[in-house]
MIBA-257936 format. One record per atom (N, C-alpha, C): residue number from 0; residue in three letters; x, y, z; atom name. Coordinates in steps of 0.1 Angstrom, whole numbers. Layout:
<kevos>
   resi   resn      c1      c2      c3   name
    NUM    ALA       X       Y       Z     CA
...
</kevos>
This chain:
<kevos>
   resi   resn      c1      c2      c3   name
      0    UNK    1548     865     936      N
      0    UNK    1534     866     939     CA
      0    UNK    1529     879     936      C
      1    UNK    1515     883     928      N
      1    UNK    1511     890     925     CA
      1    UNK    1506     899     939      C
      2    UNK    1504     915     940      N
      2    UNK    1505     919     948     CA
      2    UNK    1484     920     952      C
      3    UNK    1478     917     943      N
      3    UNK    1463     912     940     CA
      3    UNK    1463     901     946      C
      4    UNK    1468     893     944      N
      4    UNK    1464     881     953     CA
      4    UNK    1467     876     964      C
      5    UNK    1474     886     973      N
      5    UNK    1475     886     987     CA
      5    UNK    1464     894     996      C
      6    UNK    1456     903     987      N
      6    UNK    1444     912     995     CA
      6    UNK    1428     907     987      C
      7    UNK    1424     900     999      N
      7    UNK    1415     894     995     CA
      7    UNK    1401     903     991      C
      8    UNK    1394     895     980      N
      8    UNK    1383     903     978     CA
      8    UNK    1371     903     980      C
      9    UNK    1363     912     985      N
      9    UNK    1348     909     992     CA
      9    UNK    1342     901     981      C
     10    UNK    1331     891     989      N
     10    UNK    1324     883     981     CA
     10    UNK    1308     887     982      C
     11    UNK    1306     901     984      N
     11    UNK    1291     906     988     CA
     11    UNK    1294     917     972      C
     12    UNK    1283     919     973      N
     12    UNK    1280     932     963     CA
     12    UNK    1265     944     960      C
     13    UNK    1269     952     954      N
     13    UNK    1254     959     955     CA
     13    UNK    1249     955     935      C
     14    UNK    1236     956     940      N
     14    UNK    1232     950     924     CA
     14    UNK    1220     959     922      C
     15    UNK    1220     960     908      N
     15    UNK    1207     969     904     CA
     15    UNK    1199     963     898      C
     16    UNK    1186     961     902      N
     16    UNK    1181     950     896     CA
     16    UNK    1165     960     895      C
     17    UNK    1156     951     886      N
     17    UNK    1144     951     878     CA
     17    UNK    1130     945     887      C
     18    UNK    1120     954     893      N
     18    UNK    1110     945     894     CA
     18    UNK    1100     936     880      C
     19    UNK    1101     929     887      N
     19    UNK    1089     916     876     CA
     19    UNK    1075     922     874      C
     20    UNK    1070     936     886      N
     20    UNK    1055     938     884     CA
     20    UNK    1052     950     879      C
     21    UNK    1066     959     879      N
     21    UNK    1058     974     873     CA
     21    UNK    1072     981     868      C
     22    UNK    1085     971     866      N
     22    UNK    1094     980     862     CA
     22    UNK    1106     987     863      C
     23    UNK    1103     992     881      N
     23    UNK    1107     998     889     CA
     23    UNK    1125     993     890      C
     24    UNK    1134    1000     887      N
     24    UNK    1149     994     887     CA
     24    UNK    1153    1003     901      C
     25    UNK    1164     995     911      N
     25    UNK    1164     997     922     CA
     25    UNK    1180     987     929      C
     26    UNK    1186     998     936      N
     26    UNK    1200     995     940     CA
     26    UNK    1198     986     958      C
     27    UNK    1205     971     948      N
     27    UNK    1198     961     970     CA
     27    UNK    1214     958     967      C
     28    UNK    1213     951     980      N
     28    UNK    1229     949     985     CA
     28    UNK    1224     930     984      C
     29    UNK    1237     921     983      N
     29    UNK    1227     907     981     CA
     29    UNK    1231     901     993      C
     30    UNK    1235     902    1002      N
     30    UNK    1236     899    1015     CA
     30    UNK    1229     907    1027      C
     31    UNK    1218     913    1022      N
     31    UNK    1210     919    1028     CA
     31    UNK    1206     915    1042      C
     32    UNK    1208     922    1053      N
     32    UNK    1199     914    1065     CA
     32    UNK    1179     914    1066      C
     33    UNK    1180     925    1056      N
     33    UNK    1160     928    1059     CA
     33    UNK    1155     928    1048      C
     34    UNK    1146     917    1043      N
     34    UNK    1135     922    1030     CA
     34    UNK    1136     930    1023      C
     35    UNK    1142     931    1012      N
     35    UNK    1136     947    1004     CA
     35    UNK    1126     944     993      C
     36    UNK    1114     950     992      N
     36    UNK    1102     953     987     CA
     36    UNK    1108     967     976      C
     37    UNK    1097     966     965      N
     37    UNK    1098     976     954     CA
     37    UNK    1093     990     962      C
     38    UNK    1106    1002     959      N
     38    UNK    1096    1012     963     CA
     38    UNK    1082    1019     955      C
     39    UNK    1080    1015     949      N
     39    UNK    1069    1017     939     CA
     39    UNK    1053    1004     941      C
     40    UNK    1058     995     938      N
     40    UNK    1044     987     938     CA
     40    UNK    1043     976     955      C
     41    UNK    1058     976     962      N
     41    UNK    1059     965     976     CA
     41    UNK    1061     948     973      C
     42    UNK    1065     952     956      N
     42    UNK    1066     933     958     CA
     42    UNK    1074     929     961      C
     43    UNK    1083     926     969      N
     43    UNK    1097     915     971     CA
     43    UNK    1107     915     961      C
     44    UNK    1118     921     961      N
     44    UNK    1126     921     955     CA
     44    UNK    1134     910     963      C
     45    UNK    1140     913     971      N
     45    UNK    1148     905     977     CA
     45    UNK    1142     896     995      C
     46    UNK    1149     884     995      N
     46    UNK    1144     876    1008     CA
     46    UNK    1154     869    1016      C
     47    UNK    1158     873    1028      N
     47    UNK    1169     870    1038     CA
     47    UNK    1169     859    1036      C
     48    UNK    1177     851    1034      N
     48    UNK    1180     834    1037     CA
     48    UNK    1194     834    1046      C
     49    UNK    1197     845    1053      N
     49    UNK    1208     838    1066     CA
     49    UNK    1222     841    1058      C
     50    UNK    1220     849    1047      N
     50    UNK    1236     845    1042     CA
     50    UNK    1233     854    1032      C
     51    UNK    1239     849    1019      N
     51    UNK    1235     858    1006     CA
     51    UNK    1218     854    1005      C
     52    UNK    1214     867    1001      N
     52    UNK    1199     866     999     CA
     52    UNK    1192     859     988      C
     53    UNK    1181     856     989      N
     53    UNK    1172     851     977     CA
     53    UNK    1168     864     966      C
     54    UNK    1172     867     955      N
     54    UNK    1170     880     942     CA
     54    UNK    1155     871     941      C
     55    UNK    1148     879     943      N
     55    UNK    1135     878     931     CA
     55    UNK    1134     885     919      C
     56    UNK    1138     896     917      N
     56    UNK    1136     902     906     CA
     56    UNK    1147     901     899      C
     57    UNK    1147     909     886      N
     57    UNK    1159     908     875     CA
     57    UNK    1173     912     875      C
     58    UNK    1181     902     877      N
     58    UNK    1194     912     877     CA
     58    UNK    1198     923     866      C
     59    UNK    1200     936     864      N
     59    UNK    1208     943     856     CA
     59    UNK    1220     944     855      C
     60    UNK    1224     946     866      N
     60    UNK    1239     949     865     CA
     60    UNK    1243     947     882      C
     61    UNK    1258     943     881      N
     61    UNK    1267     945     898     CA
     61    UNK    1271     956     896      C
     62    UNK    1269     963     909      N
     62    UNK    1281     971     909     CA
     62    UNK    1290     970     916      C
     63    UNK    1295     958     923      N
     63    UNK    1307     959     929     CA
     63    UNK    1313     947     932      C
</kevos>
């Protein structure tokens, strides 16, 4: 047995993602417990749904 697949891997991540209204690129977590809004223009990037969150805006990249 591989020594990787006895230690399990988180299934959360931090993601850098794109607002849709002005641009703004910005590091959310996707299991977020609270709203995060753009710091630049306030539109909703992300929206609690109890578990992994709702992404509104663009994914770029995971980082983890």
């Amino acid at each position: 047995m591989d020594a990787k697949s006895l230690v399990p891997q988180p299934g959360s991540k931090f993601l850098r993602v794109k607002c849709s209204k002005c641009g703004n690129e910005q590091i959310v977590f996707d299991r977020s417990q609270v709203a995060v809004n753009c710091s630049v223009c306030e539109e909703p990037l992300l929206i609690v749904k109890g578990g992994k969150s709702e992404i509104k805006a663009e994914i770029l990249e995971s980082l983890g």
